[in-house]
C-alpha positions in Angstrom: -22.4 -37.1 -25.6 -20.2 -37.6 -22.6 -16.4 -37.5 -23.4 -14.6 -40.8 -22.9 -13.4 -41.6 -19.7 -9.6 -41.1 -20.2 -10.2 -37.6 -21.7 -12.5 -36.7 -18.7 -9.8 -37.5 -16.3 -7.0 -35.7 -18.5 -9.2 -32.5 -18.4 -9.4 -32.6 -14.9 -6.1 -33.4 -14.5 -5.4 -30.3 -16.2 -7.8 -28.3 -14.6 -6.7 -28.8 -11.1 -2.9 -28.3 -12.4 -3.8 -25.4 -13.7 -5.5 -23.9 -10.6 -2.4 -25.2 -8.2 0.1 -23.2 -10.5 -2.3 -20.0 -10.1 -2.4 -20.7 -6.3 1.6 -21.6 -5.8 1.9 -18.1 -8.0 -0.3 -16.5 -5.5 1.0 -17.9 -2.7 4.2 -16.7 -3.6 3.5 -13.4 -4.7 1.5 -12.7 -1.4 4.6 -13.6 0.5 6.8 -11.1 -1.5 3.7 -9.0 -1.2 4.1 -9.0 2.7 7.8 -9.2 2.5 7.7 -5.5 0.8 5.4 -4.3 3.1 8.4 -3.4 5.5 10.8 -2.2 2.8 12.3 1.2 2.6 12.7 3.3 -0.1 15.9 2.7 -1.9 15.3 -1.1 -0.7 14.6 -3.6 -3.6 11.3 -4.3 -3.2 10.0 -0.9 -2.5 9.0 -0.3 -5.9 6.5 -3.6 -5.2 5.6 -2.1 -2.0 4.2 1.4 -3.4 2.3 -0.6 -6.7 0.7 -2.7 -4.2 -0.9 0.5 -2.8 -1.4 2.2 -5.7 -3.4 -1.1 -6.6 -5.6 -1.0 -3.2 -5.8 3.0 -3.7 -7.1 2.6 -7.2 -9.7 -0.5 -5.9 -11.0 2.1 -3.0 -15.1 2.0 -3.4 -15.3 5.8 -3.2 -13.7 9.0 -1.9 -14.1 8.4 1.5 -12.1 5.4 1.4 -9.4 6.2 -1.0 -9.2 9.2 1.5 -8.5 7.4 4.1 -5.9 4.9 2.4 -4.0 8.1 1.3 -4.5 9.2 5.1 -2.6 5.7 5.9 -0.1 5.6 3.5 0.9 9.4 4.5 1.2 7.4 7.8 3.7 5.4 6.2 6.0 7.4 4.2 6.4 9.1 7.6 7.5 5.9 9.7 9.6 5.1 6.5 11.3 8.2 7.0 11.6 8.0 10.7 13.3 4.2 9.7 15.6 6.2 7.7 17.1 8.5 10.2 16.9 5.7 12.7 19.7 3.6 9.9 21.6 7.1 10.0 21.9 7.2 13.5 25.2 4.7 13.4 26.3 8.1 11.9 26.8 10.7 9.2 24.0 10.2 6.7 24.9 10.3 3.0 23.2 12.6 0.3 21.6 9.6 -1.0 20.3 8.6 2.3 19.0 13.0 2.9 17.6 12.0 -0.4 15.4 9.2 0.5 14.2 11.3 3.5 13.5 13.8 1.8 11.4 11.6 -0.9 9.3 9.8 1.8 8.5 13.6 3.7 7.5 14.4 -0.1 5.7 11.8 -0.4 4.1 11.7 3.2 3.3 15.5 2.2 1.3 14.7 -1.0 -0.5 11.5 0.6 -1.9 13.9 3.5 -2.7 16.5 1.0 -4.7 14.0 -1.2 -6.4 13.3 1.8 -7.5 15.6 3.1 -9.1 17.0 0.1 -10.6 13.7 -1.0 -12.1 13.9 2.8 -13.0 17.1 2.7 -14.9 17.3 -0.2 -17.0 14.0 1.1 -17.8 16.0 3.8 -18.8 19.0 2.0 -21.3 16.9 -0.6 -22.9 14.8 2.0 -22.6 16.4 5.5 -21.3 13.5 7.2 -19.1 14.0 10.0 -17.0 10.5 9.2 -14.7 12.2 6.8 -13.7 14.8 9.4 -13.5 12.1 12.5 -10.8 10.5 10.2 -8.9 13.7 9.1 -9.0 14.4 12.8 -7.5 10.9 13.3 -4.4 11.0 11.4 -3.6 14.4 12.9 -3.9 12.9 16.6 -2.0 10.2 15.4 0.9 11.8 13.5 1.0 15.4 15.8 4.0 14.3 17.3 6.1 12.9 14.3 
């Protein structure tokens, strides 16, 4: 039995507000989302910035490619500090500002070094050159930095 037309069109109703809240939401965090993506640390939305790559890290389909995100976002703590010493240039920079630095080298450090082993050990299971092409990669990439 069919539900009467009035209830049919409330439903509906419903249903499409219901998905045009979830896409506005979406919408909206997406924009944050790419608004983040050229914070700093220290910056206010930085903290959204690293979840959202902890989030694509964690949805990686295997080791090479988590690998290879950790390769990328060792990229980026380095160009985040590099953006840090550029602010500094102006002049002296505080210790909070050494701090920051100093956080995004850590962090560039540990990125790399996650890397590389998740890399390395693809490599060392399966043979495949891939994994080494991309270790090989960053280090081109980030030699002179």
């Amino acid at each position: 039995m069919q539900a009467p037309c009035g209830q049919r069109h409330a439903r509906n109703y419903g249903l499409a507000a219901g998905r045009l809240t979830v896409g506005v939401a979406a919408g909206a965090f997406g924009g944050v989302g790419t608004a983040s993506s050229d914070a700093l640390p220290g910056d206010s939305l930085y903290g959204l910035k690293r979840g959202i790559e902890d989030l694509k890290r964690g949805m990686a389909d295997d080791d090479a490619d988590r690998g290879r995100i950790y390769l990328d976002q060792a990229s980026t703590r380095l160009q985040e500090a590099r953006r840090l010493m550029e602010r500094g240039r102006a002049g002296e920079m505080d210790q909070e500002s050494l701090g920051e630095v100093r956080k995004a080298l850590s962090g560039m450090r540990h990125a790399a070094s996650e890397g590389h082993r998740l890399l390395h050990d693809v490599h060392q299971r399966d043979g495949s050159l891939g994994p080494i092409r991309d270790l090989s990669s960053f280090t081109n990439g980030n030699r002179q930095s």
